[in-house]
C-alpha positions in Angstrom: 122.5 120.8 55.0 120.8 117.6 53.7 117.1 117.2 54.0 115.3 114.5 54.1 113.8 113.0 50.9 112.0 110.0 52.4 108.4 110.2 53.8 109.0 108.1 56.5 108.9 110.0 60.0 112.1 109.2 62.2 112.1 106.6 64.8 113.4 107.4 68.4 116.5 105.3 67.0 117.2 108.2 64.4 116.7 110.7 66.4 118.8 109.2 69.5 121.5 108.6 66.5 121.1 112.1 65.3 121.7 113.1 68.4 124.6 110.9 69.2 126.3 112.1 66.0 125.7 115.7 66.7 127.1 115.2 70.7 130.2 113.7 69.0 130.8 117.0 66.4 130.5 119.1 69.3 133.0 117.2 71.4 135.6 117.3 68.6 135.4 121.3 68.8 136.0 121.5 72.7 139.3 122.2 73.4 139.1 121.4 77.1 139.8 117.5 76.8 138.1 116.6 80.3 134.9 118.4 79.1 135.1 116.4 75.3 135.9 113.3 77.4 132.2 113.9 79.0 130.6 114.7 75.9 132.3 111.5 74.0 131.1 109.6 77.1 127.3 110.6 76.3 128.0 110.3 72.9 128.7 106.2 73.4 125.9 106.2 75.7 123.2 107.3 72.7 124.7 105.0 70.3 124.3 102.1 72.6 120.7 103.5 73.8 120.3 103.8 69.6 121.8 99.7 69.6 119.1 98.7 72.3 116.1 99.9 70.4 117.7 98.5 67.6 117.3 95.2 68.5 114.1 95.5 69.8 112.8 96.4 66.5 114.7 93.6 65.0 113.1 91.2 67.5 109.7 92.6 67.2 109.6 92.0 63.2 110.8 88.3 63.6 107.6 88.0 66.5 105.7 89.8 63.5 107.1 87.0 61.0 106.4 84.0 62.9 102.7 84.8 63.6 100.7 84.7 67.3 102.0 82.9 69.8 100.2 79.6 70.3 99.2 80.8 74.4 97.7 83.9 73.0 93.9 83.8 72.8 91.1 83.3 74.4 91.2 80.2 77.2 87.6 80.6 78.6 86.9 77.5 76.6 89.6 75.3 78.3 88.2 76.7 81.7 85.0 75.9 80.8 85.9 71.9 79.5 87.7 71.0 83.1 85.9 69.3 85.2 85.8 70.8 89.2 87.1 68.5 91.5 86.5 70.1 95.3 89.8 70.1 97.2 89.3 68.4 100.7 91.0 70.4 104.0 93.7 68.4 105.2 91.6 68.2 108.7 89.1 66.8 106.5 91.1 63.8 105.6 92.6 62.8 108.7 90.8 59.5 110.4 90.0 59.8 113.8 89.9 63.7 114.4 
């Protein structure tokens, strides 16, 4: 058995892949096909949960790349610079009433 020579801690994507990898062994050694076709069958689910996070760690180091997002920040400032206009009732603006 292989160990692992890198310091880095595994992600919930290694492990889910571990785990996919290790579902799929297993199904290989059933000889009752219905029961490997469940086990293959969680087996693509894991490798597609392993795809998901995947791309959301893909996507969250091009958000790291590109910097804050111009919205982010504080906006008390622009609160602070309008002007409040009062908003008249529409009863209010009607002649005659």
């Amino acid at each position: 058995m292989s160990r692992r020579t890198q310091e880095e801690p595994l992600g919930p994507k290694d492990r889910i892949a571990a785990f996919a990898r290790a579902t799929e062994v297993y199904a290989e050694s059933l000889e009752d096909p219905d029961l490997a076709n469940v086990y293959f069958g969680k087996s693509l689910g894991l490798w597609q949960a392993a795809a998901i996070l995947s791309a959301e760690d893909q996507q969250a180091a091009s958000k790291r790349l590109r910097g804050p997002s111009p919205t982010c920040g504080s906006r008390r400032a622009d609160r602070a610079s309008r002007s409040v206009q009062p908003v008249a009732s529409p009863a209010a603006a009607a002649p005659g009433r």
